[in-house]
C-alpha positions as CSV (number, residue, x, y, z in Angstrom):
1,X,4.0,1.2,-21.4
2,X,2.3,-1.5,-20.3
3,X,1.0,-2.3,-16.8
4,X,1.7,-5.6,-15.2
5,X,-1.2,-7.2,-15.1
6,X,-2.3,-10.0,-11.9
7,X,-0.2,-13.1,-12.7
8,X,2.7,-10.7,-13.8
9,X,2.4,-9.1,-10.7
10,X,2.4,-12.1,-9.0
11,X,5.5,-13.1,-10.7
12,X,7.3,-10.3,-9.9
13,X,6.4,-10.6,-6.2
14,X,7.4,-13.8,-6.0
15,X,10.8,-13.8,-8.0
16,X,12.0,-11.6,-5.0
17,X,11.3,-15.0,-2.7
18,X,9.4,-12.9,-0.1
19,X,9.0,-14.4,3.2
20,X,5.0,-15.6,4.2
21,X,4.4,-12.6,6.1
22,X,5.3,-10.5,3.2
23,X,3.0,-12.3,1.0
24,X,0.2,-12.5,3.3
25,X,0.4,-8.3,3.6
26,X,0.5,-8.0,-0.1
27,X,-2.1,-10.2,-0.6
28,X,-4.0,-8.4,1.9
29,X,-3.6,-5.1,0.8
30,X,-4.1,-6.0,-2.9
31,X,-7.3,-7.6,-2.6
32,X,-9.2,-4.6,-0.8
33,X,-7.3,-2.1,-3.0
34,X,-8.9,-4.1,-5.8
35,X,-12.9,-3.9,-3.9
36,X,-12.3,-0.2,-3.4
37,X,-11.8,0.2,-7.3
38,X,-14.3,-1.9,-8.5
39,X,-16.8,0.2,-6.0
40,X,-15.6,3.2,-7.2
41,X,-15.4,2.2,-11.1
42,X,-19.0,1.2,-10.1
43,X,-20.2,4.5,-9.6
44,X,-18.6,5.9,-12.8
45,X,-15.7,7.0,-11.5
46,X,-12.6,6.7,-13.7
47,X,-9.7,4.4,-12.1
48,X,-7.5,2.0,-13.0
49,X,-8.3,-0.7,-11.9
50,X,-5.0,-3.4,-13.1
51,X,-2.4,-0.3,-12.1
52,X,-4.2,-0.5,-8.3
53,X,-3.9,-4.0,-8.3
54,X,-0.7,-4.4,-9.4
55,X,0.9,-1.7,-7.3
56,X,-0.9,-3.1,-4.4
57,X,0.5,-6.7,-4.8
58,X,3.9,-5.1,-4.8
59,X,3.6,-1.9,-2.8
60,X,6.4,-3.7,-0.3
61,X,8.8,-5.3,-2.1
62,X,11.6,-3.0,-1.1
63,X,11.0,-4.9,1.9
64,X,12.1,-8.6,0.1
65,X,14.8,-7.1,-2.3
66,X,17.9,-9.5,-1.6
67,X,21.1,-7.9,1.2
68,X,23.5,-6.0,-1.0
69,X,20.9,-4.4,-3.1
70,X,21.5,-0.6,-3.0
71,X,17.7,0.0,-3.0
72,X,18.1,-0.6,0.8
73,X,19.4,2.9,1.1
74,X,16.2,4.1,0.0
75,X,13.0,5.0,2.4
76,X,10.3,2.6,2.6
77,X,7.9,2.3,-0.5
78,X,10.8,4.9,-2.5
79,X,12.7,1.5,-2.9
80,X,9.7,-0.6,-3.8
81,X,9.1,2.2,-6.7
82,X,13.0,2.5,-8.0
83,X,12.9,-1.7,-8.1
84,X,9.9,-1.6,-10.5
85,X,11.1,1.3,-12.6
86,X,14.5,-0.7,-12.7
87,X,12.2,-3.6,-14.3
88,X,10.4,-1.4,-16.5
89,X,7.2,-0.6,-14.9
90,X,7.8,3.1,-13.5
91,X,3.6,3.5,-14.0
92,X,3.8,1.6,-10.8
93,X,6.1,4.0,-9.1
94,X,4.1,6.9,-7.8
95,X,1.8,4.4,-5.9
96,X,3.7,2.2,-4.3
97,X,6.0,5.0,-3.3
98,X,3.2,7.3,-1.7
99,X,1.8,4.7,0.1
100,X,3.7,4.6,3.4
101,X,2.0,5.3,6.7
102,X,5.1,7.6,7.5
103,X,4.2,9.5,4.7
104,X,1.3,11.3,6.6
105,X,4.0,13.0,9.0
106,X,4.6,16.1,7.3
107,X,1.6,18.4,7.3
108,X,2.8,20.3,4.5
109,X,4.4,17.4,2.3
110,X,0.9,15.6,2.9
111,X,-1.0,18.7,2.0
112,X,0.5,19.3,-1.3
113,X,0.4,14.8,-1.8
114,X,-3.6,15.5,-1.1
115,X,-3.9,17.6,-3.5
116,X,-2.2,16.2,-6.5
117,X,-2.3,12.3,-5.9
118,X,-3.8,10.2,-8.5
119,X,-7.6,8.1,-7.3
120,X,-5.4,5.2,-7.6
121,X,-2.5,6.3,-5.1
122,X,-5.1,7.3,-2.4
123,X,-6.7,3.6,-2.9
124,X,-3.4,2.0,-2.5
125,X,-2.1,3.7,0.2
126,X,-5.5,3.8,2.4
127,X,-5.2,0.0,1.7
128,X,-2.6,-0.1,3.5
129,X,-4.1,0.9,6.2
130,X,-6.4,-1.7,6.0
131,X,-4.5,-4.4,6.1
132,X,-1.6,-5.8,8.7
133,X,-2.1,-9.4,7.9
134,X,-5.6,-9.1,7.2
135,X,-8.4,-6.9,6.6
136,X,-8.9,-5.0,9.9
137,X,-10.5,-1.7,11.1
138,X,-7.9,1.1,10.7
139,X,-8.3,1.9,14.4
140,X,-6.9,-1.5,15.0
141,X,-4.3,-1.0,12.2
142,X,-2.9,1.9,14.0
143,X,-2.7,0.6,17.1
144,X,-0.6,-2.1,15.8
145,X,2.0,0.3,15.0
146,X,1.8,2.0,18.0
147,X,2.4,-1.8,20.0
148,X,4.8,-2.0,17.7
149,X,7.1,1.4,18.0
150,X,5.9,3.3,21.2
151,X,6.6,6.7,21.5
152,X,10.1,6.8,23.9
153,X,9.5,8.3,27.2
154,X,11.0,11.4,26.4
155,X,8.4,11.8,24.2
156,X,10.3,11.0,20.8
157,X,10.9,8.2,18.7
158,X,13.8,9.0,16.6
159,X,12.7,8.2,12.8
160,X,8.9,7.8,13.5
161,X,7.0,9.5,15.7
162,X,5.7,11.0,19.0
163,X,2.3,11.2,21.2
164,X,1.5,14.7,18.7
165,X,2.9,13.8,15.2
166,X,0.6,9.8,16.2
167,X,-2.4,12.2,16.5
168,X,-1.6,14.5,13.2
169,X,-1.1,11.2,11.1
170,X,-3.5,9.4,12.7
171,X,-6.3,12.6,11.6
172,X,-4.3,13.2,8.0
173,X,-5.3,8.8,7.6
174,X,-8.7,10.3,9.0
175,X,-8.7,12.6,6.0
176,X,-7.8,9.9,3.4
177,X,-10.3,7.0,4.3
178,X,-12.8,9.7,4.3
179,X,-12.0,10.3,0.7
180,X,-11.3,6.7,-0.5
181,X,-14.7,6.1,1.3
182,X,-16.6,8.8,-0.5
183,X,-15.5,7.9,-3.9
184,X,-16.8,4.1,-3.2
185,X,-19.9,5.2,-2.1
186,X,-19.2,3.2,1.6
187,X,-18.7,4.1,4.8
188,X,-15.2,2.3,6.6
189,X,-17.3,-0.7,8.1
190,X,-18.4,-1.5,4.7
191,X,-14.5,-2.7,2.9
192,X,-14.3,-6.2,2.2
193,X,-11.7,-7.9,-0.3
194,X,-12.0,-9.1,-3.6
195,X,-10.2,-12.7,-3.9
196,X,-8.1,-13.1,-7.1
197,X,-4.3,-13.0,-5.4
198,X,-4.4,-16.6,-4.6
199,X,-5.2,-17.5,-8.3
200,X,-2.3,-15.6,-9.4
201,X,0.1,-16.6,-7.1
202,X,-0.8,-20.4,-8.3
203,X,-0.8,-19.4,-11.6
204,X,2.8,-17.3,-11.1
205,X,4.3,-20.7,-9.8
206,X,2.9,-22.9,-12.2
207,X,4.9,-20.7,-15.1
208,X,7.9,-20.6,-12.8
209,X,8.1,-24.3,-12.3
């Protein structure tokens, strides 16, 4: 089994036609998922680095899967991970499926995720915290989402969250970074991205044309 590696990736993001916004997230997410690894390979840490890249690059391409694709039935990131697996590259699955910020809603589920995901889920999903359409602070990040899907004011949002499970996911993220953080030897203020999606997209659509 052989993971995808960057202009592969790129080629699979791109044969889904994803729209600019899609990109720009993936590109995002991918580039600081690949500075956290390279810090944390850096201090001797074993991770690999082509399986966070690639899975970061295509952590939301259940998102661009075409109407009519049964995948849609899935939850977020569980679709992403059945379309790679359906192309042959279920290495990829765990991390793109783990990385949803949704994910952090169950105490207990996110518990038992702490304690047995891989270094290179935790990088790709606290990536993903770091990134909307750029790298940004993951205060900021979060209170995107909230603009974007307030709590109702009864105090629930069906499917998401209210005011007490935004505070438990918003600590369990806490949690994460903290750990991402440690591994690479940073502190938050310190992520940056490492450029090398923009050569493989080119490179991606040079072979497709």
């Amino acid at each position: 089994m052989t993971v995808p590696g960057r202009v592969e990736a790129a080629c699979l993001l791109l044969s889904l036609d994803p729209e600019p916004w899609v990109v720009r997230h993936a590109r995002a997410v991918a580039e600081i998922a690949a500075w956290l690894a390279a810090q944390i390979e850096a201090r001797g840490v074993t991770i690999d680095r082509r399986l966070v890249e690639s899975a970061a690059l295509l952590h939301d391409a259940d998102k661009a899967l075409p109407p009519g694709d049964p995948l849609h039935a899935l939850p977020h990131g569980e679709g992403s991970a059945a379309w790679l697996t359906r192309l042959g590259h279920p290495e990829l699955a765990r991390a793109v499926a783990s990385h949803p910020v949704t994910r952090l809603r169950d105490g207990e589920g996110f518990r038992h995720w702490a304690a047995f995901a891989s270094r290179e889920e935790r990088v790709v999903a606290y990536a993903d915290k770091r990134a909307g359409q750029r790298l940004e602070a993951m205060d900021e990040r979060f209170a995107s989402w909230r603009r974007r899907y307030p709590p109702a004011a009864d105090g629930e949002t069906p499917g998401l969250w209210n005011d007490a499970t935004f505070a438990a996911i918003r600590a369990r993220a806490a949690r994460l970074e903290a750990d991402v953080c440690r591994a690479a030897g940073i502190v938050p203020g310190q992520v940056r991205r490492l450029a090398w999606t923009g050569r493989a997209i080119e490179a991606a659509r040079r072979a497709a044309s």
